[in-house]
FIKOLZA-1660 file (N, C-alpha, C; in steps of 0.1 Angstrom, whole numbers, plus 5000, padded with zeros to 4 digits):
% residues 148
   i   px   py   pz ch aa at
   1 5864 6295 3766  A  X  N
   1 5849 6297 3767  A  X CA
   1 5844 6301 3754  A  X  C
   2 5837 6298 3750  A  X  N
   2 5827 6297 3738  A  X CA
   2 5819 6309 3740  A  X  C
   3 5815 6319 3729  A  X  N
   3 5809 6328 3728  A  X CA
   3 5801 6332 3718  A  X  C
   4 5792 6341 3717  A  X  N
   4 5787 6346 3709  A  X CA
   4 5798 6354 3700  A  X  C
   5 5800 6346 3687  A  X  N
   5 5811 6354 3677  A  X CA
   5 5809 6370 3677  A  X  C
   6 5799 6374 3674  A  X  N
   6 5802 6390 3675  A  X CA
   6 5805 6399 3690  A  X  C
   7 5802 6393 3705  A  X  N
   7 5803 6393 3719  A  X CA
   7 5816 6395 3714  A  X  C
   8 5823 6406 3720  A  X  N
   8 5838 6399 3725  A  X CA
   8 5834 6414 3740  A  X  C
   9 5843 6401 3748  A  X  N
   9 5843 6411 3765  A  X CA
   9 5856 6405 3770  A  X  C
  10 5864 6415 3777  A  X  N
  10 5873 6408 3783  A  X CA
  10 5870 6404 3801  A  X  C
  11 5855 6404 3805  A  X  N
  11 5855 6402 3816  A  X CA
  11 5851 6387 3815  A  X  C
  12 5854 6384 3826  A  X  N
  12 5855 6372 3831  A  X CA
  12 5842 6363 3843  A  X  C
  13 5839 6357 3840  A  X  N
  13 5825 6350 3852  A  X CA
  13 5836 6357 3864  A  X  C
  14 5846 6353 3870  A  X  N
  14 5849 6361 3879  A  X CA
  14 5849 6376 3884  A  X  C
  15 5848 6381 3870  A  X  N
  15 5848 6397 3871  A  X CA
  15 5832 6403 3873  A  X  C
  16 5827 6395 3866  A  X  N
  16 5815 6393 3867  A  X CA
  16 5810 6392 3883  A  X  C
  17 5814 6381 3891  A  X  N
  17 5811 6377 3901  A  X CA
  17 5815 6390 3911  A  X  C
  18 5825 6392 3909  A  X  N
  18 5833 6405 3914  A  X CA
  18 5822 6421 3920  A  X  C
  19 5819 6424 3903  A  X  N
  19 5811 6432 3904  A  X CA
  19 5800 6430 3909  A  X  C
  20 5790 6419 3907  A  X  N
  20 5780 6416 3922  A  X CA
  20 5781 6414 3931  A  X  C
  21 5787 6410 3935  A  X  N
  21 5798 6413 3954  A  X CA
  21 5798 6428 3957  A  X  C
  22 5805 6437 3948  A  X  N
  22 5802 6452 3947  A  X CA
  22 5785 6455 3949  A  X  C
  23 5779 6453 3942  A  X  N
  23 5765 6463 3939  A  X CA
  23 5758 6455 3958  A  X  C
  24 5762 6440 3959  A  X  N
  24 5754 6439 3970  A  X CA
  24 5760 6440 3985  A  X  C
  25 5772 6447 3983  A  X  N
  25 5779 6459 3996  A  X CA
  25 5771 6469 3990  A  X  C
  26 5772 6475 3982  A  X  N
  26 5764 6487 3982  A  X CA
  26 5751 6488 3987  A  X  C
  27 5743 6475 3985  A  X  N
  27 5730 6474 3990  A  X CA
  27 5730 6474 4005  A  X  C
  28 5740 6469 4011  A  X  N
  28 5740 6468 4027  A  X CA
  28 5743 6479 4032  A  X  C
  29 5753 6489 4025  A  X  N
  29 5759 6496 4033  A  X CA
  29 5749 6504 4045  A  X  C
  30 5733 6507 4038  A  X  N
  30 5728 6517 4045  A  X CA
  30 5721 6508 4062  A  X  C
  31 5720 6498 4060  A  X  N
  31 5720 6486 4071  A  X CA
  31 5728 6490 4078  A  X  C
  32 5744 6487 4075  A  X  N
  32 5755 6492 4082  A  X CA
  32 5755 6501 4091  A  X  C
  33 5753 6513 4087  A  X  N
  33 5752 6519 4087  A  X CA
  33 5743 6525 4102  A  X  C
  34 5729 6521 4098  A  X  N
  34 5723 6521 4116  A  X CA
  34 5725 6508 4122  A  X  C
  35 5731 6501 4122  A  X  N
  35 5738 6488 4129  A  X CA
  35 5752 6485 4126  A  X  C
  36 5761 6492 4129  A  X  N
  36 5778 6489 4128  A  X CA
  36 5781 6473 4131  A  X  C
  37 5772 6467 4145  A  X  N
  37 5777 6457 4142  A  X CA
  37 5778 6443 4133  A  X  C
  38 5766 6444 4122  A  X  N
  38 5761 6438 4114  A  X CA
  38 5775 6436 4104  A  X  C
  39 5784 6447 4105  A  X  N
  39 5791 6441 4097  A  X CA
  39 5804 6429 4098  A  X  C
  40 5801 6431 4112  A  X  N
  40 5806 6417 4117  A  X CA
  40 5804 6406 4118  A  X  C
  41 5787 6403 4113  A  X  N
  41 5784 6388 4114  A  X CA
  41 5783 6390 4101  A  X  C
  42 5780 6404 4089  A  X  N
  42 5784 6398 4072  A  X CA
  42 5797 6389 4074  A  X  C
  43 5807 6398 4080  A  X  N
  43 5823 6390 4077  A  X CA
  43 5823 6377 4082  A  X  C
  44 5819 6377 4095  A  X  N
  44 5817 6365 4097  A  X CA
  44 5814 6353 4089  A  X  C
  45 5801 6357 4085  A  X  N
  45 5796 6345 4073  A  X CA
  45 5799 6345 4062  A  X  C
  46 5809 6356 4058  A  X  N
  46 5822 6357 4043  A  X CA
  46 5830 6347 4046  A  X  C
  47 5835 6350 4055  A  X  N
  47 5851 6340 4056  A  X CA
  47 5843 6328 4062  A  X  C
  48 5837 6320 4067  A  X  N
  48 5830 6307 4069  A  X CA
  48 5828 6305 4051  A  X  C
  49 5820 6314 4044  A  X  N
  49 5819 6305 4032  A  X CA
  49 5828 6307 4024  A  X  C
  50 5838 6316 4019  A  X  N
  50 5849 6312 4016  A  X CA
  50 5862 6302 4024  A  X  C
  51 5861 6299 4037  A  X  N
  51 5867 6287 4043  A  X CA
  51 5863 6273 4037  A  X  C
  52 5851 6276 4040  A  X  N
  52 5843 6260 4034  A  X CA
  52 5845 6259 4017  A  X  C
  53 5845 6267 4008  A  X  N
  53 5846 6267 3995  A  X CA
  53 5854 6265 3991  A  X  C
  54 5872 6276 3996  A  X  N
  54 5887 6269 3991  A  X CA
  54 5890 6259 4000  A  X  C
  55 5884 6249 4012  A  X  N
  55 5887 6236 4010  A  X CA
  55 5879 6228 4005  A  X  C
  56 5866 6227 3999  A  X  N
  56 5862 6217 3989  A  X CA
  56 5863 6222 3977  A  X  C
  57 5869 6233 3975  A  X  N
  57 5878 6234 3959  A  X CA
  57 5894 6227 3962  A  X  C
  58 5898 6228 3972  A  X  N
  58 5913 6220 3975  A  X CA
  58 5907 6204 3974  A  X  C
  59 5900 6199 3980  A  X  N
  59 5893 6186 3977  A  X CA
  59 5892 6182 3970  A  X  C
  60 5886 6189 3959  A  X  N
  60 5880 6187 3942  A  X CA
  60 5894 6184 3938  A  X  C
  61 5900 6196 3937  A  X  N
  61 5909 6198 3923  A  X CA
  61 5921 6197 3927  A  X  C
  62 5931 6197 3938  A  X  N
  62 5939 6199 3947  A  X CA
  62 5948 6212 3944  A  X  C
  63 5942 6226 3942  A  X  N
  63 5944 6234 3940  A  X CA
  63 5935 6247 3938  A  X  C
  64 5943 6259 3942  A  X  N
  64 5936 6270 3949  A  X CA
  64 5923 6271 3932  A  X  C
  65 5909 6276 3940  A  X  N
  65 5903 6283 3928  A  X CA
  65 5896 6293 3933  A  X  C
  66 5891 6304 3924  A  X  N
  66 5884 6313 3927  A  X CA
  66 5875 6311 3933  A  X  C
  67 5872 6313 3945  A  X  N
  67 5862 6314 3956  A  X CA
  67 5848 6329 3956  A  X  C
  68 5853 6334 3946  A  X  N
  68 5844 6344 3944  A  X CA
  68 5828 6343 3942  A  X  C
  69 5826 6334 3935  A  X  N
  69 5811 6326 3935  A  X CA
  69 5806 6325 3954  A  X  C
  70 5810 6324 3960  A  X  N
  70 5807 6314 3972  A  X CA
  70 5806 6328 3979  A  X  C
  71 5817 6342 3980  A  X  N
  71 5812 6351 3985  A  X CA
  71 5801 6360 3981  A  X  C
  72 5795 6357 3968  A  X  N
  72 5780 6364 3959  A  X CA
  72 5769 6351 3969  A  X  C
  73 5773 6346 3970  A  X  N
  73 5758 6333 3977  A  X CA
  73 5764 6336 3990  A  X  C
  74 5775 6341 3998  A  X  N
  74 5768 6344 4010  A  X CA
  74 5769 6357 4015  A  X  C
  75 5766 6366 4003  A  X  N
  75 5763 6384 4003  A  X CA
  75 5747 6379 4000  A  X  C
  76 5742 6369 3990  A  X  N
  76 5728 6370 3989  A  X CA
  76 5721 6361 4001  A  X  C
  77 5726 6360 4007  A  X  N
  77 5720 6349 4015  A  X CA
  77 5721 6355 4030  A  X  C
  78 5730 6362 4029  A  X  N
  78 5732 6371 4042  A  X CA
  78 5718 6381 4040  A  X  C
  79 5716 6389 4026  A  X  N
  79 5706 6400 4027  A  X CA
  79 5690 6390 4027  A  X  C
  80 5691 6379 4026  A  X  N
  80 5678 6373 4017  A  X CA
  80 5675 6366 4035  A  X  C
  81 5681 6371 4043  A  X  N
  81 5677 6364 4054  A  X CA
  81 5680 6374 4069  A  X  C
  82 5666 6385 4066  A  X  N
  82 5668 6387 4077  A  X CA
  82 5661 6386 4090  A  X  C
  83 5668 6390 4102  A  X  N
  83 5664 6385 4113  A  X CA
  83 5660 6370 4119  A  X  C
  84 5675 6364 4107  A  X  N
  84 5681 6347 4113  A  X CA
  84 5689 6352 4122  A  X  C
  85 5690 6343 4132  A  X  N
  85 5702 6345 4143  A  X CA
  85 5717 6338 4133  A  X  C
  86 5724 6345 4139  A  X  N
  86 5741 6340 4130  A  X CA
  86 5742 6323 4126  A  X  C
  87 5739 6316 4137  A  X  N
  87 5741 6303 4136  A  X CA
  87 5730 6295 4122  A  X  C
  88 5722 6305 4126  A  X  N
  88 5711 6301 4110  A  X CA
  88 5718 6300 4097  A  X  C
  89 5719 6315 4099  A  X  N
  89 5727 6319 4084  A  X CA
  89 5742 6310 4080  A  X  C
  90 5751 6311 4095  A  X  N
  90 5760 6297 4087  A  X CA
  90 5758 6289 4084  A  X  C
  91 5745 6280 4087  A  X  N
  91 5741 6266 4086  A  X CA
  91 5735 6268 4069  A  X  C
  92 5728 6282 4070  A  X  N
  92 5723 6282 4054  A  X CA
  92 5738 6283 4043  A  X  C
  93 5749 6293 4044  A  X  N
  93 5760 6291 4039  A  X CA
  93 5770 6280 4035  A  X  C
  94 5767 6269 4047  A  X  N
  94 5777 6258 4049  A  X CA
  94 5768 6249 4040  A  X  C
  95 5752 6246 4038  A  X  N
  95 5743 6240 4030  A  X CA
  95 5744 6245 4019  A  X  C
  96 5740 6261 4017  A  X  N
  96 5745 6264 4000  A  X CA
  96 5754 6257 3995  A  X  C
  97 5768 6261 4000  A  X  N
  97 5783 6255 3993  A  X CA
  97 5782 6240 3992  A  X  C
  98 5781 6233 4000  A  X  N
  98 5783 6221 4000  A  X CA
  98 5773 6214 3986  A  X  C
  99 5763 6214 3994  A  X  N
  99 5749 6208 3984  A  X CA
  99 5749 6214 3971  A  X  C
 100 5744 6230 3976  A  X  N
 100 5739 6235 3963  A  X CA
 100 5750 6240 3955  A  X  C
 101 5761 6237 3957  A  X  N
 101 5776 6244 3944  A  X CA
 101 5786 6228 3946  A  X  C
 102 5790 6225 3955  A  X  N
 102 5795 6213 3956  A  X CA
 102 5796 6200 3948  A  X  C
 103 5785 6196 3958  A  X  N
 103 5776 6186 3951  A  X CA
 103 5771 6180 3938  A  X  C
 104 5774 6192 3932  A  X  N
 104 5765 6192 3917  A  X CA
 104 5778 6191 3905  A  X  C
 105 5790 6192 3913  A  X  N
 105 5800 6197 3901  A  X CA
 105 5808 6210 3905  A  X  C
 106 5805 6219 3916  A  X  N
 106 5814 6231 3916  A  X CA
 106 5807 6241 3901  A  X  C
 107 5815 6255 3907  A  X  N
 107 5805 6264 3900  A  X CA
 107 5803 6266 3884  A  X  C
 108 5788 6266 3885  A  X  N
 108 5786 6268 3870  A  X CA
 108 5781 6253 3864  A  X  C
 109 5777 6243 3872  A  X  N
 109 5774 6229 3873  A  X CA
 109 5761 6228 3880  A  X  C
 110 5759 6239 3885  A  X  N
 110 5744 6235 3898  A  X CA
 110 5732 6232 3889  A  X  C
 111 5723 6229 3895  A  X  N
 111 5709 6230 3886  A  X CA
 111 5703 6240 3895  A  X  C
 112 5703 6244 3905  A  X  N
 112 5699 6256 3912  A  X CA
 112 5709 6264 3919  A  X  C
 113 5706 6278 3919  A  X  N
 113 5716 6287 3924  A  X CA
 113 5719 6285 3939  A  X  C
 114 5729 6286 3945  A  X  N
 114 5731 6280 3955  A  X CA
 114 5731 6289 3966  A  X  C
 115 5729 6301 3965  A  X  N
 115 5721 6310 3973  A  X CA
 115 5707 6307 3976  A  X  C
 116 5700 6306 3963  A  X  N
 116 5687 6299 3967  A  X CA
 116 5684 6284 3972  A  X  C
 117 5691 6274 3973  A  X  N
 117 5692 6265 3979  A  X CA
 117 5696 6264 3995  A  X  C
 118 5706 6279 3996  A  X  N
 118 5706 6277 4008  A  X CA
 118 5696 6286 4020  A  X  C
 119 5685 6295 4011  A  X  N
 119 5673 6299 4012  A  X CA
 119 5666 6293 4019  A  X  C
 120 5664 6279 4007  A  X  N
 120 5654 6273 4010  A  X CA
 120 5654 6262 4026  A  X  C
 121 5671 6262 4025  A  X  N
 121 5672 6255 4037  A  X CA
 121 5673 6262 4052  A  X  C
 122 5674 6274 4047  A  X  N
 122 5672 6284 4060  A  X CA
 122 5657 6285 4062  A  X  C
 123 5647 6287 4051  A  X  N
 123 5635 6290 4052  A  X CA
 123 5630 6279 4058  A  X  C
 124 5632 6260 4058  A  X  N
 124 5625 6251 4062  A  X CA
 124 5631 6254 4076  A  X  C
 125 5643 6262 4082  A  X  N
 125 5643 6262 4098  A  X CA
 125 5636 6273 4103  A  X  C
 126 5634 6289 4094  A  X  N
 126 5632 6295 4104  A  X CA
 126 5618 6303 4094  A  X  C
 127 5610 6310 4102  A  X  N
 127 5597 6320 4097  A  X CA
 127 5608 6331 4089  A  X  C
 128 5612 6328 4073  A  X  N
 128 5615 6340 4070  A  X CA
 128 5607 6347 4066  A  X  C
 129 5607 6359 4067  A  X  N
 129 5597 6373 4058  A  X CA
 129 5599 6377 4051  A  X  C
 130 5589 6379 4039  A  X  N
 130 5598 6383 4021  A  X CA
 130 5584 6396 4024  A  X  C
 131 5591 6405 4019  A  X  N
 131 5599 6411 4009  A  X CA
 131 5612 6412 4012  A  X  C
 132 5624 6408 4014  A  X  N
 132 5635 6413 4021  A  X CA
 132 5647 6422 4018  A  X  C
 133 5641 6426 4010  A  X  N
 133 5653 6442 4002  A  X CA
 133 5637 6456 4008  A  X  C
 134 5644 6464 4014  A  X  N
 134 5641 6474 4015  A  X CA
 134 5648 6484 4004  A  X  C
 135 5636 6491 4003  A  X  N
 135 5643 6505 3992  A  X CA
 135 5650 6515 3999  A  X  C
 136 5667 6517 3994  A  X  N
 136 5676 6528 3994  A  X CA
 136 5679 6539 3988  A  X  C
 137 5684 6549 3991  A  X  N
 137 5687 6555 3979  A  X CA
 137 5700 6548 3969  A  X  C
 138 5705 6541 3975  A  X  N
 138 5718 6532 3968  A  X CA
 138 5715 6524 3960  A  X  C
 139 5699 6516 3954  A  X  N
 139 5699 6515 3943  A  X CA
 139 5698 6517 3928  A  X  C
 140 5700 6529 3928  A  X  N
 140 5702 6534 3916  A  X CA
 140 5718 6534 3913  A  X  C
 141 5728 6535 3920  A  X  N
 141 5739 6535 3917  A  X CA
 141 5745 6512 3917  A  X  C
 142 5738 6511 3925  A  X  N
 142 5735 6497 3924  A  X CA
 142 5732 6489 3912  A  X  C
 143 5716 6494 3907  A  X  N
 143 5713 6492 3896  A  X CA
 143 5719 6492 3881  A  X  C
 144 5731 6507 3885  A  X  N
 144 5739 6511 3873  A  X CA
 144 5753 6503 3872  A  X  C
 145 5759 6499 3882  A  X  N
 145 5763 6489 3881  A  X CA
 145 5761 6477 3876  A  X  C
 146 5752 6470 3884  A  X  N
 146 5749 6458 3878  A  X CA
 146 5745 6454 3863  A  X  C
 147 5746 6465 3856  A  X  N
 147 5742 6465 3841  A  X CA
 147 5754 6464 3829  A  X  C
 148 5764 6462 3835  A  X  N
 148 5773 6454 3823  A  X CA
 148 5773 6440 3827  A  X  C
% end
């Protein structure tokens, strides 16, 4: 990977990806929290889009790849959509991956983020409502993360 010569980091777009997976559990947790079961249809729609991701990365390349990208678009896609019934939000997940990360080349190839792609495909089925982050006290430790 090519860099800015004076940049040296040893993290990785994965590690990267990593830590926003982090800051946007931290965002839910307080969700969780007064709804325990919510975190059953997050997992839910984790493992659907990492199912669907390491087999059109086995497709592509015929071998395992980091699916970490695919769990940040359906942590953002999960918060960026609420009060879709489950079936929505997989349909927006299984559209993200495919179309919006897929399609284009696999990650880091898209011309649109593929969370937002699969937004916009949830938004042409259902009345979403924006603002859709409510303020926690957990972003500030959120925030402090997300800053390397």
């Amino acid at each position: 990977m090519n860099a800015f010569p004076l940049f040296r980091s040893k993290w990785t777009n994965e590690h990267i990806a990593a830590a926003v997976f982090i800051v946007l559990i931290l965002y839910m947790l307080p969700q969780w929290s007064a709804n325990p079961a919510a975190v059953f249809d997050f997992l839910y729609v984790l493992s659907i889009g990492l199912t669907i991701d390491v087999t059109a990365n086995f497709v592509r390349y015929k071998r395992p790849v980091c699916a970490v990208s695919a769990a940040v678009t359906a942590a953002i896609l999960y918060i960026l959509t609420p009060g879709v019934p489950l079936w929505g939000r997989l349909l927006g997940i299984i559209f993200a991956l495919l179309v919006g990360k897929h399609f284009w080349g696999g990650a880091g190839k898209n011309i649109v983020n593929p969370a937002i792609t699969g937004l916009l495909f949830v938004g042409l089925l259902f009345n979403l409502k924006f603002p859709a982050f409510a303020a926690t006290f957990l972003i500030v430790p959120a925030t402090i993360l997300s800053l390397p």
